[in-house]
C-alpha positions as CSV (number, residue, x, y, z in Angstrom):
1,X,180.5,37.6,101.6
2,X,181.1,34.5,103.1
3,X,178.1,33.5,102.3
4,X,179.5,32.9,98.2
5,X,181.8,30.3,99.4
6,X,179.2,27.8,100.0
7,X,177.4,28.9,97.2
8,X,180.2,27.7,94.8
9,X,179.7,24.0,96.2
10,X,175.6,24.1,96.0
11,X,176.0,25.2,92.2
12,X,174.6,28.7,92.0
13,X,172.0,28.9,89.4
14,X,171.0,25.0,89.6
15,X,167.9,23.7,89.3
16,X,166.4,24.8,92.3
17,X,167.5,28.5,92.1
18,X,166.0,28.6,88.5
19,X,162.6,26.8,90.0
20,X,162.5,29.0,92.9
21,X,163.4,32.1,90.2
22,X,160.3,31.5,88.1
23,X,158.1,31.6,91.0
24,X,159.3,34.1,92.4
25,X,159.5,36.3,89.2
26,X,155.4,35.5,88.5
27,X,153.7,37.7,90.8
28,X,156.1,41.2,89.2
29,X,153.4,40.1,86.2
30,X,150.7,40.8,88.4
31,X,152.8,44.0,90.4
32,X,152.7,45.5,86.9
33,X,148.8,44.6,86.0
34,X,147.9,46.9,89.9
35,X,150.5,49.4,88.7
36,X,149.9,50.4,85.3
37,X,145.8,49.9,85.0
38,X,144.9,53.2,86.2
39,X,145.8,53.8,81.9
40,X,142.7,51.9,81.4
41,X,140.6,51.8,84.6
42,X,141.6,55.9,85.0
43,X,140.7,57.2,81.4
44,X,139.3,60.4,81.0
45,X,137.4,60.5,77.5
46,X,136.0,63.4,76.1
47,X,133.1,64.6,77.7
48,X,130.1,67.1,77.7
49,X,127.6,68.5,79.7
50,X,124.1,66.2,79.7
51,X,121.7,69.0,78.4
52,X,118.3,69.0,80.4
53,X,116.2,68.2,77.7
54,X,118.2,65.2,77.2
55,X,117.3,61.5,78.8
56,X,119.4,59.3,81.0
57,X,123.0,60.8,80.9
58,X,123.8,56.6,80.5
59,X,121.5,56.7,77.3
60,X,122.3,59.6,75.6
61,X,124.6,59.4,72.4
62,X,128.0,61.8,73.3
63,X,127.9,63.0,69.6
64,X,125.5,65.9,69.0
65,X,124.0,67.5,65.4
66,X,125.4,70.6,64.6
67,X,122.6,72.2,65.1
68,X,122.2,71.0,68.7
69,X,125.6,71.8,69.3
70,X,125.7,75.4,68.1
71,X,122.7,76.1,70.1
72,X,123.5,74.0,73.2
73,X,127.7,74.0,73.9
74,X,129.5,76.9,74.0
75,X,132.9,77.7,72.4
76,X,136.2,77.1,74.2
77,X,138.9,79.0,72.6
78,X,141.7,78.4,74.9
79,X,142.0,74.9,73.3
80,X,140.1,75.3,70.8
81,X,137.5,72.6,71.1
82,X,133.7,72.8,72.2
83,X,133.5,73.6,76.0
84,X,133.7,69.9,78.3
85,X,132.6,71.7,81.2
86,X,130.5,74.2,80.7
87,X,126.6,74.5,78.5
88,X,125.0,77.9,77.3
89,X,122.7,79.5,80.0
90,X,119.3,79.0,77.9
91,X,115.7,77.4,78.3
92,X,116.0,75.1,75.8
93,X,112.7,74.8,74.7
94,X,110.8,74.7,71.7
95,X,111.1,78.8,70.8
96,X,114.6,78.7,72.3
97,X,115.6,76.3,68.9
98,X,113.2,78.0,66.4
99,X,115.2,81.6,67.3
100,X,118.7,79.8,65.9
101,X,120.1,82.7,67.9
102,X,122.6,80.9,70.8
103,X,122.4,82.2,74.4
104,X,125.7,84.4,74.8
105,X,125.4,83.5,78.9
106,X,127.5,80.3,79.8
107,X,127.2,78.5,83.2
108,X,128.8,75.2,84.4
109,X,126.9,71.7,84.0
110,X,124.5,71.3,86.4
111,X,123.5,67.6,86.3
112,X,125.5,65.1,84.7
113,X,128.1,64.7,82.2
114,X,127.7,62.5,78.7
115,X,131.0,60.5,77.8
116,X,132.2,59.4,74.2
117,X,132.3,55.9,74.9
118,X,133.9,55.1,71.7
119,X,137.5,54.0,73.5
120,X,136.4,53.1,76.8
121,X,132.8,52.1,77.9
122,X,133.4,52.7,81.8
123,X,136.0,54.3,84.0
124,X,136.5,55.5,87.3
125,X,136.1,58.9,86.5
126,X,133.3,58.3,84.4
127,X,131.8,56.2,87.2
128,X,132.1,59.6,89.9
129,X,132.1,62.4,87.2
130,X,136.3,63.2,88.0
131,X,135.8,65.7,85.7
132,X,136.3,69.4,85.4
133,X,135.9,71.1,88.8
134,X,136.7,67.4,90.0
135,X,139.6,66.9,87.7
136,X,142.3,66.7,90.3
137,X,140.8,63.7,91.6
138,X,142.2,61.4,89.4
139,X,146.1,62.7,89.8
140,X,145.4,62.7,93.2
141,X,144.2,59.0,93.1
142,X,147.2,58.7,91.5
143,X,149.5,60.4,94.1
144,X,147.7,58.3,97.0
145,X,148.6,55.1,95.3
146,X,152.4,56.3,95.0
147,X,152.1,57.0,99.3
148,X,150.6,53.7,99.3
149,X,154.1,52.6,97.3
150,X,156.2,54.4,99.8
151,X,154.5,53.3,102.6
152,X,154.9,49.7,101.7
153,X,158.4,50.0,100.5
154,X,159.8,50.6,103.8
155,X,156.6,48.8,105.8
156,X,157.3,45.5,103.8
157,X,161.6,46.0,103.8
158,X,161.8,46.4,107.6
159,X,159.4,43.4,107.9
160,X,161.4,41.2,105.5
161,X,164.6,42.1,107.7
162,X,163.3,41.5,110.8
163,X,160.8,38.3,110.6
164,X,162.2,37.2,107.6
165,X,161.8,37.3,103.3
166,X,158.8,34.4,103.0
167,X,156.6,36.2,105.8
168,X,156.8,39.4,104.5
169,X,156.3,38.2,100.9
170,X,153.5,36.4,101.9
171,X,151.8,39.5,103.8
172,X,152.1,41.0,100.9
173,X,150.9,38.6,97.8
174,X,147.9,38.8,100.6
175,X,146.6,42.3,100.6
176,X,147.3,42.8,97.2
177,X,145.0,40.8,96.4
178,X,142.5,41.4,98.4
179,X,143.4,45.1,98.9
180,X,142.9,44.9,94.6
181,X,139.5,42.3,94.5
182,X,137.9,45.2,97.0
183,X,138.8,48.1,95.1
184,X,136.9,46.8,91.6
185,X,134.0,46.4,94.2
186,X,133.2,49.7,96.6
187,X,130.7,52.2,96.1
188,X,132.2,55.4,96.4
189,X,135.2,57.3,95.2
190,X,137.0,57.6,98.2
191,X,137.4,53.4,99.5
192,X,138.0,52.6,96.0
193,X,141.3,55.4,96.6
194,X,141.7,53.8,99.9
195,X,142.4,50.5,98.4
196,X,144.7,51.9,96.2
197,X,147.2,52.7,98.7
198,X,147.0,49.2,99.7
199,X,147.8,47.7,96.4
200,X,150.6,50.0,95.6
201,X,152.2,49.1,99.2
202,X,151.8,45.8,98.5
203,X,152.6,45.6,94.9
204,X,156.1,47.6,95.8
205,X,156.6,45.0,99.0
206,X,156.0,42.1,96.5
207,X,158.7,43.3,94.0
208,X,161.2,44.3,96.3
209,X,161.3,41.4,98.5
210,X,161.0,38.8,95.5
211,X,163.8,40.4,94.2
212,X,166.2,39.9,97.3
213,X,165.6,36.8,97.4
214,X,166.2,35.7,94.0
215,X,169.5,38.0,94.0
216,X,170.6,36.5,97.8
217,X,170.2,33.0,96.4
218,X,172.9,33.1,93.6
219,X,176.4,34.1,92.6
220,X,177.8,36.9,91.2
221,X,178.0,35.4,87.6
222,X,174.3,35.7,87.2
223,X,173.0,38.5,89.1
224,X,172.3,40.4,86.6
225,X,170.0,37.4,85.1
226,X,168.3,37.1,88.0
227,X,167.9,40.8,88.4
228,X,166.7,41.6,84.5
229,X,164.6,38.4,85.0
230,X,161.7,40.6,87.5
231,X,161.5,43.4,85.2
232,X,161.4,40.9,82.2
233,X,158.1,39.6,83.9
234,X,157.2,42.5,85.1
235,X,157.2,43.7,80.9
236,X,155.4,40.9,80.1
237,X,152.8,42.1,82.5
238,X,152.5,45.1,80.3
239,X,151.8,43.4,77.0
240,X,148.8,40.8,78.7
241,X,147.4,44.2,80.4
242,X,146.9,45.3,77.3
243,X,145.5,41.9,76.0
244,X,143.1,41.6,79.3
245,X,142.3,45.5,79.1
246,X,141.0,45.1,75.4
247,X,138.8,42.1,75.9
248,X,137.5,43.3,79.4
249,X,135.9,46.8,78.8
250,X,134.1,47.5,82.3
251,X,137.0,48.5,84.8
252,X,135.4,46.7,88.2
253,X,135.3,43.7,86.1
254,X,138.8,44.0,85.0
255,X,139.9,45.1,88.3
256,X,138.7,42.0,90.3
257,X,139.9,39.8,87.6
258,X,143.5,40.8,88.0
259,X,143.8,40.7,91.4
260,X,141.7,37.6,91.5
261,X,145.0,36.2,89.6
262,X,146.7,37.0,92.9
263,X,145.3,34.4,95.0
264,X,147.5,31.6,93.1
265,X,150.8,33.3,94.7
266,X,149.1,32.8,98.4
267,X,150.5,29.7,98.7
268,X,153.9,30.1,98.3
269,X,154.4,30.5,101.8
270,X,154.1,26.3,101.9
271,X,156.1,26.0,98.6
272,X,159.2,28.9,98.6
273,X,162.1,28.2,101.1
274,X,162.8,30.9,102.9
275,X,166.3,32.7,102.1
276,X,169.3,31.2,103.8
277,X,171.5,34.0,103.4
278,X,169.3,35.6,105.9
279,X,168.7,32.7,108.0
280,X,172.3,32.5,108.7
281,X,172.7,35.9,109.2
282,X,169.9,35.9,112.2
283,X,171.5,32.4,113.5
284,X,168.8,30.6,112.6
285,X,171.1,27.6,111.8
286,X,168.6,24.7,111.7
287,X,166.2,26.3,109.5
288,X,169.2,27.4,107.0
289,X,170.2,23.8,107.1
290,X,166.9,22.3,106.0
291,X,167.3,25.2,103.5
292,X,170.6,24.0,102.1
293,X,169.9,20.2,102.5
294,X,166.7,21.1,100.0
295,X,169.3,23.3,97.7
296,X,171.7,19.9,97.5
297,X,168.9,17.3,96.6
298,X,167.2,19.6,94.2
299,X,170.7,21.0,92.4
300,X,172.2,16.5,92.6
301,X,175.2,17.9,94.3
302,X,177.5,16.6,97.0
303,X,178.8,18.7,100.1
304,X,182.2,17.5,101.2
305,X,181.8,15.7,104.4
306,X,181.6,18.3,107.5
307,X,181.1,21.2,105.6
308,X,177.7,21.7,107.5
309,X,175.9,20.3,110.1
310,X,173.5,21.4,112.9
311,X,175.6,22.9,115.2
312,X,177.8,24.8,112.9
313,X,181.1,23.1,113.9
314,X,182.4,22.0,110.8
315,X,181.9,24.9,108.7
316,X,182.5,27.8,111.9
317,X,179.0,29.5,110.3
318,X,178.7,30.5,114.0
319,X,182.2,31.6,113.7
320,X,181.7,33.5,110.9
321,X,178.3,35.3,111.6
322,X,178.5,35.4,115.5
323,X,177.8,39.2,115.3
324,X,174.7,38.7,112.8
325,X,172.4,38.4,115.9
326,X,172.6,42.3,116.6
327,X,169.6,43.9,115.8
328,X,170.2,46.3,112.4
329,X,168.1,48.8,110.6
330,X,167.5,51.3,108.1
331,X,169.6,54.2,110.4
332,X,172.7,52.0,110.4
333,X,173.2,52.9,106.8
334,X,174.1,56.7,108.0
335,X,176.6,56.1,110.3
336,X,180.0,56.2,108.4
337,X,180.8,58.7,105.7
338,X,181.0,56.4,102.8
339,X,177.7,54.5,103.5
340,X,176.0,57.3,104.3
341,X,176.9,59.3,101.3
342,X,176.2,56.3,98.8
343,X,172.9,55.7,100.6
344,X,171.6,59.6,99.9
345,X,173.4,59.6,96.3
346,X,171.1,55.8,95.8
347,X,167.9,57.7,96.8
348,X,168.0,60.2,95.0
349,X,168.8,58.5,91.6
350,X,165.5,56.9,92.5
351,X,163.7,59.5,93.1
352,X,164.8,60.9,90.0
353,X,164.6,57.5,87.8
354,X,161.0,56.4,89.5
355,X,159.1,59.6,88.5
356,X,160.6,60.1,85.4
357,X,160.1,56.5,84.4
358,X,156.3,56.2,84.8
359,X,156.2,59.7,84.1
360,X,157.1,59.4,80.2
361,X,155.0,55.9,80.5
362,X,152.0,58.2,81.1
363,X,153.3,60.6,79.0
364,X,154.2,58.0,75.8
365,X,150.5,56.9,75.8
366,X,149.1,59.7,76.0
367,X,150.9,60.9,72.7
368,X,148.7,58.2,70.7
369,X,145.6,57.1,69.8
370,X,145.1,54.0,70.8
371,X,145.8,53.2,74.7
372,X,146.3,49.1,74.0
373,X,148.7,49.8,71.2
374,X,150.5,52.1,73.0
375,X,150.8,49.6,75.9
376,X,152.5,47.0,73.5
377,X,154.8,50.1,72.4
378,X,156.5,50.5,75.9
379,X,156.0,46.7,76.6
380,X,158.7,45.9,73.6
381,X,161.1,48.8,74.6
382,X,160.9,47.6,77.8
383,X,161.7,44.2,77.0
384,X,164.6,45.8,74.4
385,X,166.0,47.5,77.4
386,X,166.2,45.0,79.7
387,X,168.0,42.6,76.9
388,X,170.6,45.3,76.3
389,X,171.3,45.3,80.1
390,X,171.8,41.4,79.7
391,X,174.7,42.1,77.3
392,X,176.6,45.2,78.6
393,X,175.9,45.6,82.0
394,X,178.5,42.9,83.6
395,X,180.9,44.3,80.6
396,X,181.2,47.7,81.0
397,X,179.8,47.9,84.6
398,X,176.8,49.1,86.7
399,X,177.8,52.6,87.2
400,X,178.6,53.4,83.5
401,X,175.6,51.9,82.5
402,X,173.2,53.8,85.0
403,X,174.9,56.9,84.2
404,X,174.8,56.9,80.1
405,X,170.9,55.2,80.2
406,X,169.9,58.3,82.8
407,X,172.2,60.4,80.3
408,X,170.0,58.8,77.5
409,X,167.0,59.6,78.8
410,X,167.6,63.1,80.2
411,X,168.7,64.2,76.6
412,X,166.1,62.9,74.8
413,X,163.3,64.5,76.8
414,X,165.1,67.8,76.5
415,X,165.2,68.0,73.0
416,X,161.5,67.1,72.5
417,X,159.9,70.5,73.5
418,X,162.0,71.8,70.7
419,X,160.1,69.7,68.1
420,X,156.5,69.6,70.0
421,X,155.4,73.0,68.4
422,X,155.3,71.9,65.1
423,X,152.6,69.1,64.3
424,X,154.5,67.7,61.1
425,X,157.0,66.3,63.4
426,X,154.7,64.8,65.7
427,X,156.0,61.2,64.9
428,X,159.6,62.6,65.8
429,X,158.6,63.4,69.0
430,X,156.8,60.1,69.9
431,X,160.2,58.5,68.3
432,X,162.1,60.3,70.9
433,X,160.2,59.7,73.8
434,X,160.3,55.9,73.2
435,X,163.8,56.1,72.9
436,X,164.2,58.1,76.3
437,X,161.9,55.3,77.7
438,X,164.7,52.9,76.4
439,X,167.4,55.0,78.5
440,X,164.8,55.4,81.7
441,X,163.5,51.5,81.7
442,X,167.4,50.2,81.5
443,X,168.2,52.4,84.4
444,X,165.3,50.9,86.4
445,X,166.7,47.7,85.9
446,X,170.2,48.7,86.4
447,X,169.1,50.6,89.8
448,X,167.5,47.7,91.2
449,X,170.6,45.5,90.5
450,X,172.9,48.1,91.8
451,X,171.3,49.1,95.0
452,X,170.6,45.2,96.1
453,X,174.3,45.1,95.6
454,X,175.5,47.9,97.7
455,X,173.0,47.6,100.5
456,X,174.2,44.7,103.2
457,X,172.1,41.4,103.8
458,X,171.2,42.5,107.5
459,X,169.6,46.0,106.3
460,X,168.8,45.1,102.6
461,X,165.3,44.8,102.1
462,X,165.3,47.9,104.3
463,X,167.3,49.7,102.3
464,X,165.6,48.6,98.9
465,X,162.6,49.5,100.4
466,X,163.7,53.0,101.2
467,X,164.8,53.5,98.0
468,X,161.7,52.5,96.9
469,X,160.0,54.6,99.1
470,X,162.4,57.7,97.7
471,X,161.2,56.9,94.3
472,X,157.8,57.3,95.2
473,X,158.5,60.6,96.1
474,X,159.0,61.1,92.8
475,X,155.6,59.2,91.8
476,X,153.6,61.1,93.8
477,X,155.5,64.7,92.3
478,X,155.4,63.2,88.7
479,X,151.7,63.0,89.0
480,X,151.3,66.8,89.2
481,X,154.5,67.5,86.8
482,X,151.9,66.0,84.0
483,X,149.3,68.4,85.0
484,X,151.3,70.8,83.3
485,X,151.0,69.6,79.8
486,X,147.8,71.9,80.1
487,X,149.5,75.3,80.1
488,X,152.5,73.5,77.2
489,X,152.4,70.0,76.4
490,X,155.8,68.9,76.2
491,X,157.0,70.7,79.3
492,X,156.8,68.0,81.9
493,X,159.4,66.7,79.5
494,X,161.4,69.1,79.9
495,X,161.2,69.6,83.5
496,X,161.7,65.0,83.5
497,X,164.9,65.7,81.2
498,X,166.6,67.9,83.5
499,X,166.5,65.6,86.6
500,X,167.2,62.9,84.6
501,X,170.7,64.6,83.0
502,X,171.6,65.6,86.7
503,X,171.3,62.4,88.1
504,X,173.3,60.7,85.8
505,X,176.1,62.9,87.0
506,X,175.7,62.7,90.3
507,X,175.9,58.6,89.8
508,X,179.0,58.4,88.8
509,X,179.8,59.1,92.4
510,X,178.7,55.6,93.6
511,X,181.1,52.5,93.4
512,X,181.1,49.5,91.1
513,X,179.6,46.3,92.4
514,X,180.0,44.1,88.9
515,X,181.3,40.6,90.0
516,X,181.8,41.5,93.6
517,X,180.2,38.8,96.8
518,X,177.3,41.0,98.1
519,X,178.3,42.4,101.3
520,X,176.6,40.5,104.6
521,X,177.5,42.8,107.1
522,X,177.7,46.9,107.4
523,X,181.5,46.8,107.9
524,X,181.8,44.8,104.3
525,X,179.7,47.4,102.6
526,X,181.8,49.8,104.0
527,X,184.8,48.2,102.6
528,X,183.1,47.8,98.9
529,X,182.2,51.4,98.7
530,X,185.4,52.9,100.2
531,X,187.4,50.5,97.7
């Protein structure tokens, strides 16, 4: 907290906190390109078996005569389409056709499968067949990349607090990069998953500790700016996606090209000071000079005289942080009552909020047609969202606001499954779901916020990250809650709602942070939460 007091003489949101903002806001464009292109990259189109007197699977049109198809594909009633997995048991020869009598023996494709190409020319399941008896392979793709997340959440957060934000950033702007420019290049199915952990450790590591710093850099008065600011970016990486995904049909191609975006961020280790909030709190009181005396020429401000100097005299910053030395981490936050029951009621909500959220993202485009359209679709109510956060959430508070938007959410997923039946309303229930992704993508914001307010300097990153890591417990479990839309559409909805509505209630547990100093120190945040 102590920290705020010089922060009112450096002018907190100058021009070097709003320079040092945009960078460090860039790279949650290219967080969301590594997150979100399994929609494009992960399609599954329609597919059927490649027949044996057919050539190259690669060459052969997906669309069959009736004729052909009658005699060739059987039947599958269930959901009432011609089979995707299975052929008729027959010779398929001349006599075979001339009969016009169809085999009634069914087996499963033996060779290859033929794709309609008419919405996407390559995939990764198309490139390995992830189809029918393989179909799991693609949610559990999916699921690997969310360990990946957790992994890196708490990886990257207990780097950032112990060496420092810049390294740790840095680390990870690296192997996302490379981790991504790799996967759009292996041969086989299983290093192309491989690499998918990596980018979604690094993408979460990248997010998380941009964020600290950019919200340990500024005042009270504009952390929910700064905050709103990521996820504005990181909506804006949803709406080029969808630009870059319709000009860039082949997925290795448009893999490598987004992470090949990545390398510009390498360099910010040379260019982004590293957080002095931090620096002080590990006694590093050169470096967080240097830091300061850069924040003073860049901002055109004047620091009374003795207010800071090398040895900490004047302003008693040795004084004043002489216990930030002590080695802290992520265990610290469960030993008092109040910490330890904010810290469990915190991960949960993200549990809850993470899998829901990119949940009903999956969910919301697969309710359309078109998957680039659809992208724009959550794009703007993301952006909507995160503007209505701008205006309410510093007037009517962080808890309030977490709890309605979960509230939201949870409501409007529940009354879906009660309008999915009947295909008249189908443009109701896409309505709805956008609006519960409205209620779900304004929590996220608010969550972020929240959480980097609660959780103390010396443990935050740490704590972000395993809240992060929490959530992608529920990425990895929201996965295989879609999976279920095969036995009744709408019901992973319904299962999303419910979680949603009961963590809403169980937020209103935690305390209010709006216009209060983040806490430095465990025994501050102990004094915030029990207040």
């Amino acid at each position: 907290m102590k920290f705020e007091k010089l922060l009112t003489i450096l002018n907190d949101f100058g021009p070097h906190q709003k320079k040092v903002l945009l960078l460090l806001c860039l790279p949650a464009i290219t967080c969301c390109w590594h997150k979100f292109v399994w929609v494009f990259i992960g399609a599954i189109p329609a597919h059927r078996c490649h027949l044996p007197f057919e050539g190259l699977a690669e060459t052969v049109n997906f669309e069959l005569s009736d004729r052909v198809r009658n005699m060739s594909i059987p039947w599958d009633g269930p959901r009432n389409r011609w089979h995707r997995c299975m052929m008729l048991n027959a010779s398929f020869d001349v006599e075979y056709f001339k009969r016009g009598i169809p085999s009634d023996s069914r087996v499963y494709c033996k060779n290859d499968y033929v794709y309609d190409t008419s919405r996407h020319s390559t995939s990764v399941p198309m490139t390995w067949n992830l189809v029918c008896e393989k179909m799991i392979l693609p949610a559990t793709t999916q699921a690997i990349f969310y360990i990946g997340v957790l992994l890196g959440s708490i990886g990257y957060g207990a780097m950032a607090d112990k060496f420092g934000r810049l390294p740790a950033l840095s680390v990870a702007l690296t192997s996302l990069s490379i981790g991504g420019f790799i996967g759009g290049i292996v041969p086989d199915y299983f290093s192309f998953t491989a690499m998918r952990m990596v980018v979604g450790g690094s993408a979460s590591g990248v997010f998380i500790i941009a964020l600290v710093m950019g919200m340990e850099m500024v005042g009270p008065s504009t952390r929910v700016l700064v905050g709103s600011s990521f996820q504005y970016f990181f909506a804006f990486g949803y709406l080029t996606l969808a630009v870059i995904a319709a000009i860039i049909d082949d997925w290795r191609i448009l893999q490598v090209t987004i992470s090949s975006v990545g390398l510009l961020f390498i360099g910010y280790y040379w260019i982004i000071p590293e957080s002095a909030r931090w620096l002080l709190q590990r006694q590093k009181m050169e470096q967080a000079e240097k830091v300061i005396a850069l924040v003073v020429k860049e901002n055109k401000v004047t620091i009374p005289a003795g207010s800071f100097s090398t040895n900490g005299e004047s302003w008693s910053f040795r004084d004043q942080f002489k216990d930030s030395s002590k080695k802290f981490h992520i265990l610290d936050l469960f030993r008092s009552p109040h910490l330890r029951r904010t810290s469990l009621i915190i991960f949960f909500t993200w549990m809850v909020t993470s899998g829901v959220y990119y949940g009903l993202v999956q969910f919301t485009l697969d309710l359309g047609r078109n998957d680039y359209v659809n992208l724009l679709i959550v794009a703007i109510t993301e952006i909507l969202a995160y503007t209505v956060g701008l205006f309410i959430l510093d007037r009517h508070g962080r808890r309030q606001v977490l709890c309605g938007s979960l509230l939201l959410g949870g409501s409007m997923l529940l009354i879906i499954p009660l309008l999915a039946e009947d295909d008249s309303l189908h443009s109701s229930v896409v309505f709805l779901a956008v609006i519960g992704k409205f209620g779900l993508a304004l929590a996220y914001n608010v969550i972020y916020i929240f959480s980097a307010e609660l959780f103390p300097t010396v443990v935050r990153c740490s704590g972000l990250g395993c809240s992060s890591a929490m959530a992608r417990v529920g990425g990895v479990v929201s996965s295989y809650v879609l999976l279920l839309k095969v036995y009744w559409k709408p019901l992973p909805l319904f299962v999303f709602g419910a979680l949603s509505v009961a963590a809403s209630f169980l937020a209103f547990l935690l305390p209010e942070t709006t216009k209060k100093d983040l806490p430095d120190t465990l025994s501050e945040a102990e004094t915030v939460i029990s207040a």
